[in-house]
PALUM-677141 format. One line per 5 residues: their letters; for each residue x, y, z of N, C-alpha, C, O. Coordinates in Angstrom, 3 decimals. Example, Ala and Ser with C-alpha at 12.3 -4.5 7.8 and 13.67 -1.06 7.14 Angstrom:
AS) 13.190/-5.690/7.800/12.300/-4.500/7.800/13.200/-3.300/7.800/14.236/-3.319/8.465 | 12.850/-2.250/7.080/13.670/-1.060/7.140/12.900/0.030/7.870/13.409/1.138/8.039
END
This chain:
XXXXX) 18.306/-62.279/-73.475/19.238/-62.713/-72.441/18.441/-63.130/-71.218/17.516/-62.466/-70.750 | 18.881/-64.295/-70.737/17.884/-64.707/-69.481/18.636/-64.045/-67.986/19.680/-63.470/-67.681 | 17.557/-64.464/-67.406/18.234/-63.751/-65.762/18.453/-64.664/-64.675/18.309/-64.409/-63.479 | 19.007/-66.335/-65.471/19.239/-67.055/-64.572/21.184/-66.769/-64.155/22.031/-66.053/-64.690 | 21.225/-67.501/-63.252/23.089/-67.729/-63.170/23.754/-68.079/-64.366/23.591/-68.899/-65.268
XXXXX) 24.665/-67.067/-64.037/25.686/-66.829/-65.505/27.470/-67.184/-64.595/28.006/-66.902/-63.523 | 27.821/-67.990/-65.928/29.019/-68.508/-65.672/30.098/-67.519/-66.159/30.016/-67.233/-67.354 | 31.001/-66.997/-65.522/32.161/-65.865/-65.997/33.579/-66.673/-65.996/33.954/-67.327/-65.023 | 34.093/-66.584/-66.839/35.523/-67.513/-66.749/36.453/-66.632/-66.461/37.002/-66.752/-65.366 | 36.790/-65.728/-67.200/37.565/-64.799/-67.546/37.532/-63.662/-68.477/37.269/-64.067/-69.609
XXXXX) 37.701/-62.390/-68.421/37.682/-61.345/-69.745/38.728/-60.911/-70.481/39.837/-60.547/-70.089 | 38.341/-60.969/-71.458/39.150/-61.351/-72.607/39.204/-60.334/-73.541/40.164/-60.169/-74.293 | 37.967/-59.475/-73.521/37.761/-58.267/-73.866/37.368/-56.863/-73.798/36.508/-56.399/-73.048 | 38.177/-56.139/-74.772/37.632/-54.764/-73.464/36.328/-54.561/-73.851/35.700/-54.714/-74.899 | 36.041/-54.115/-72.553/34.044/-53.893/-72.728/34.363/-52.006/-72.263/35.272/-51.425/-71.672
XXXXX) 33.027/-51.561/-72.934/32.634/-49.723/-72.880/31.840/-49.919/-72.933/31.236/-50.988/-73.023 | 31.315/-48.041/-72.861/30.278/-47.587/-72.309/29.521/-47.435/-73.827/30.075/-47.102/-74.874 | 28.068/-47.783/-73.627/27.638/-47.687/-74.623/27.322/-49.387/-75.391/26.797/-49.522/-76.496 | 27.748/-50.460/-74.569/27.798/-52.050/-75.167/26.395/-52.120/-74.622/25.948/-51.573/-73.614 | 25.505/-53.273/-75.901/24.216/-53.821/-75.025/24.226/-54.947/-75.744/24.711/-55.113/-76.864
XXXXX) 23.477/-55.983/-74.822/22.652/-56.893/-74.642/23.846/-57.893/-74.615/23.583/-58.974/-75.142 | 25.256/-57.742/-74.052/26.728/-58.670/-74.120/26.213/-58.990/-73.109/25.693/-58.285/-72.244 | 26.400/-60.669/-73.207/26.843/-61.814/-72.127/28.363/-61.190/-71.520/28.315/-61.011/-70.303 | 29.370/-60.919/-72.003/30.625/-59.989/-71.289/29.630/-59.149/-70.199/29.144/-59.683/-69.202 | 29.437/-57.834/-70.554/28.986/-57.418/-69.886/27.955/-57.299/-68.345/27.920/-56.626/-67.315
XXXXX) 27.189/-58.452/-69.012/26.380/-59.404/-67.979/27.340/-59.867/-66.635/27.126/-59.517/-65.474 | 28.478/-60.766/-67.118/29.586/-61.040/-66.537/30.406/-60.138/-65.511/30.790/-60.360/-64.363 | 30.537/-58.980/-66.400/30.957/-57.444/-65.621/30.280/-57.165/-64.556/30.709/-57.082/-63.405 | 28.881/-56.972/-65.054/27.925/-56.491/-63.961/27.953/-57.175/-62.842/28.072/-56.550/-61.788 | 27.857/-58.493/-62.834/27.493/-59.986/-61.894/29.267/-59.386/-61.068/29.209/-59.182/-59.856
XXXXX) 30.367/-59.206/-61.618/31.528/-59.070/-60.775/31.527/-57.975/-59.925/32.166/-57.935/-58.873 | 30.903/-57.186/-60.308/30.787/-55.784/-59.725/30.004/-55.274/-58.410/30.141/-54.368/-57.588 | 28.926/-56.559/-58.698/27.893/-56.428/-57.959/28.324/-56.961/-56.675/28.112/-56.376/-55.613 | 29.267/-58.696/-56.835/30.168/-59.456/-55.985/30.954/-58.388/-55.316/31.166/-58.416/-54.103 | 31.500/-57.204/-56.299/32.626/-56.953/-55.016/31.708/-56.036/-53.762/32.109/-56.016/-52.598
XXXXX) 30.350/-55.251/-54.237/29.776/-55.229/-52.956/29.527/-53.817/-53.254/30.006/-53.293/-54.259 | 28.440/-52.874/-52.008/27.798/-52.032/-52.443/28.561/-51.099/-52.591/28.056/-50.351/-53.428 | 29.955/-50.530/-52.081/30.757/-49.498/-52.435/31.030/-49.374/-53.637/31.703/-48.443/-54.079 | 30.579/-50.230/-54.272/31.174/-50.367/-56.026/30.215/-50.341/-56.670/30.094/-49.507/-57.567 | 29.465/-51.056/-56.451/28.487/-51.205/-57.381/27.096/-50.813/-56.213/26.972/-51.651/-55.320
XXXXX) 26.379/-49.969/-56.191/25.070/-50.036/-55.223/23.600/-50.494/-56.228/22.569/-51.031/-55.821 | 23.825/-50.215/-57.144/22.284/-50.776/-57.793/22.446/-51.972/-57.800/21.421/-52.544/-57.431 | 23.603/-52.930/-58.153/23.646/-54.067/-58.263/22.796/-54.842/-59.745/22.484/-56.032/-59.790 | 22.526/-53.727/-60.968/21.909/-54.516/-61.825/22.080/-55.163/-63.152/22.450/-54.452/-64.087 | 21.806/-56.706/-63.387/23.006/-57.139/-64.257/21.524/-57.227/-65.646/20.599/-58.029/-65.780
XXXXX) 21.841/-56.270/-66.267/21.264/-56.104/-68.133/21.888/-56.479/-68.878/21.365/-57.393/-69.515 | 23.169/-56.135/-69.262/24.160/-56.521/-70.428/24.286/-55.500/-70.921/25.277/-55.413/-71.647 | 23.708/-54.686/-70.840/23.394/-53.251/-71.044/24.660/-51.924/-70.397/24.245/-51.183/-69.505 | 25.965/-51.749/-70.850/26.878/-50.719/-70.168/26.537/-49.349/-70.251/27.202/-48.678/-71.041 | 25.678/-48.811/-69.631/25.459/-47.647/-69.584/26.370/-47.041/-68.124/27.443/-47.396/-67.635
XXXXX) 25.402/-46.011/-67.749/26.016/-44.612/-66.474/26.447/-45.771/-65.347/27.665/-45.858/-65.193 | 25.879/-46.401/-64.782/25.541/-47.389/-63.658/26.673/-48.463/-63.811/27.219/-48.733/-62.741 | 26.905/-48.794/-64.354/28.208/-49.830/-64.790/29.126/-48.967/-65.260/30.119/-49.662/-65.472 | 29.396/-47.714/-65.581/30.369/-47.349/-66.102/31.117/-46.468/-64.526/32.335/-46.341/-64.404 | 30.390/-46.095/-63.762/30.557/-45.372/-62.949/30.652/-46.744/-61.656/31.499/-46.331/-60.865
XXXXX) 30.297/-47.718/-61.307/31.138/-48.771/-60.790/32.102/-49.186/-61.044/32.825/-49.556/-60.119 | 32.519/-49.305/-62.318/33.748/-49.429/-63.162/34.993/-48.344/-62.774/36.140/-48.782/-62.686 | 34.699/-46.845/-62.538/35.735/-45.777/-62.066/35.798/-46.138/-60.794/36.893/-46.031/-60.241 | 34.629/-46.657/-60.015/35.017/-46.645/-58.304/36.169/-47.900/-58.190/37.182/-47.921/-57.491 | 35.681/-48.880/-59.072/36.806/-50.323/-58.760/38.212/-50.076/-59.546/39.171/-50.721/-59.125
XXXXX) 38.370/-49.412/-60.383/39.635/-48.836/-60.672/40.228/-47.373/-59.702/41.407/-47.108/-59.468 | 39.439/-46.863/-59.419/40.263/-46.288/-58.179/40.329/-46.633/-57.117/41.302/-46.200/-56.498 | 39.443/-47.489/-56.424/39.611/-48.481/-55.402/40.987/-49.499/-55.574/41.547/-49.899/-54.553 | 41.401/-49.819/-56.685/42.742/-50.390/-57.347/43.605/-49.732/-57.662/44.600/-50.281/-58.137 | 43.572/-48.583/-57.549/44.432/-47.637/-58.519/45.768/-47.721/-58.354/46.084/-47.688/-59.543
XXXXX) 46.852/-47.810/-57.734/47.983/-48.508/-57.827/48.181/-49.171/-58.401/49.297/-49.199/-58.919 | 46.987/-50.379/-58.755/47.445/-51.605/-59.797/46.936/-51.332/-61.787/47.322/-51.850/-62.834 | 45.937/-50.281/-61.442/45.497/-49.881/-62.690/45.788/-49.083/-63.116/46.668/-49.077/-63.977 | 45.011/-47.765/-62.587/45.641/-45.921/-62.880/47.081/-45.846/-63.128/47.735/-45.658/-64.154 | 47.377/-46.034/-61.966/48.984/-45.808/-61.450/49.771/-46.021/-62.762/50.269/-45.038/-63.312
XXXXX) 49.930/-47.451/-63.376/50.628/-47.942/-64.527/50.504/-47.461/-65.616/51.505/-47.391/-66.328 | 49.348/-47.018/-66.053/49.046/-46.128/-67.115/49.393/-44.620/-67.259/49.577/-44.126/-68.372 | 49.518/-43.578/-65.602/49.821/-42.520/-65.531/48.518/-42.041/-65.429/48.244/-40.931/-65.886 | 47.716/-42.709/-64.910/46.269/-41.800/-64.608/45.959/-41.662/-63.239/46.911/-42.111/-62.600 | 45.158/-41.291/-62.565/44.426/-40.901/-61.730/43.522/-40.462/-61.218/43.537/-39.856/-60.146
XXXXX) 42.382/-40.742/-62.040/41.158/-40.847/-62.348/40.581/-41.957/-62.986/40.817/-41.982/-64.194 | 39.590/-43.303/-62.362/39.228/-43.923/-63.067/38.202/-43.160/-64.731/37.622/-42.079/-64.832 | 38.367/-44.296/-65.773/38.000/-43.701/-66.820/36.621/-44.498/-66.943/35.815/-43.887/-67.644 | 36.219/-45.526/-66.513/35.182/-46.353/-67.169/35.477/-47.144/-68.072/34.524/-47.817/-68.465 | 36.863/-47.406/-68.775/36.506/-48.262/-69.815/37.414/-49.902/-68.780/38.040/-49.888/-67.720
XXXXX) 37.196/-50.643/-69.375/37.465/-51.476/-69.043/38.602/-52.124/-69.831/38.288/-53.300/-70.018 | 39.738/-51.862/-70.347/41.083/-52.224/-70.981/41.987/-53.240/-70.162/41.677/-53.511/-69.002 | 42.953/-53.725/-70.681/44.032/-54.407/-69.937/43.968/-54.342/-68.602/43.291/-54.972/-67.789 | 44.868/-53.385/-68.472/44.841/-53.090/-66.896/43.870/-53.567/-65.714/44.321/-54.068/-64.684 | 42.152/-53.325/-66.001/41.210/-53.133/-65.367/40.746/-54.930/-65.615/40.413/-55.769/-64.778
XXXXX) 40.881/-55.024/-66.932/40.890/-56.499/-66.949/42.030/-57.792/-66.043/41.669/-58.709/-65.305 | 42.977/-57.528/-66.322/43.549/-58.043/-65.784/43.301/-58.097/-64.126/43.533/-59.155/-63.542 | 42.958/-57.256/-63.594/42.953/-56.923/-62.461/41.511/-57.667/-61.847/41.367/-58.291/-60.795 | 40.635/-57.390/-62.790/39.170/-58.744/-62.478/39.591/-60.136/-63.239/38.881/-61.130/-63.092 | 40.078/-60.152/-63.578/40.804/-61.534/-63.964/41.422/-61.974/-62.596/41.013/-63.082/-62.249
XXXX) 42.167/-61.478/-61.866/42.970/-61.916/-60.800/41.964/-62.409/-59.725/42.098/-63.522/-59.217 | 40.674/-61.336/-59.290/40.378/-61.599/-58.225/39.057/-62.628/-58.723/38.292/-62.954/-57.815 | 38.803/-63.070/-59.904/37.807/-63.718/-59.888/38.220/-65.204/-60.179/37.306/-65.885/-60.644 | 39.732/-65.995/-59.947/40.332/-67.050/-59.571/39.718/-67.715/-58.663/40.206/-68.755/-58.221
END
């Protein structure tokens, strides 16, 4: 996987903990990093979903949580990235 600029359209699929070397993921990371250091502070895009992306992933779903948690009956981000969490980076990356 190279480490030039990567084009993200939209996600389409759910991505977890434990995915490597996904262009998705890459994508994830690169959004995460955009929304800024409260979310993401390492900022590093591998493709690679380990601790570091999975745990940016709970801060931007509870940073959302009304639009994510809430609907599901949770309250605790989980890390995975499903509907909800998708949809929700789908919206802001228009």
């Amino acid at each position: 996987i190279g480490t030039g600029p990567i084009s993200c359209q939209r996600f389409e699929n759910n991505l977890y903990f434990g995915m490597s070397n996904s262009l998705e993921v890459r994508c994830l990371q690169q959004f995460l990093k955009n929304q800024g250091q409260d979310i993401y502070p390492e900022g590093l895009i591998t493709g690679n979903f380990l601790s570091l992306t999975k745990a940016a992933i709970i801060r931007f779903q509870e940073k959302h949580a009304s639009e994510i948690l809430v609907p599901l009956g949770l309250e605790k981000g989980t890390g995975y990235v499903g509907s909800m969490t998708r949809a929700k980076i789908n919206q802001l990356i228009k």
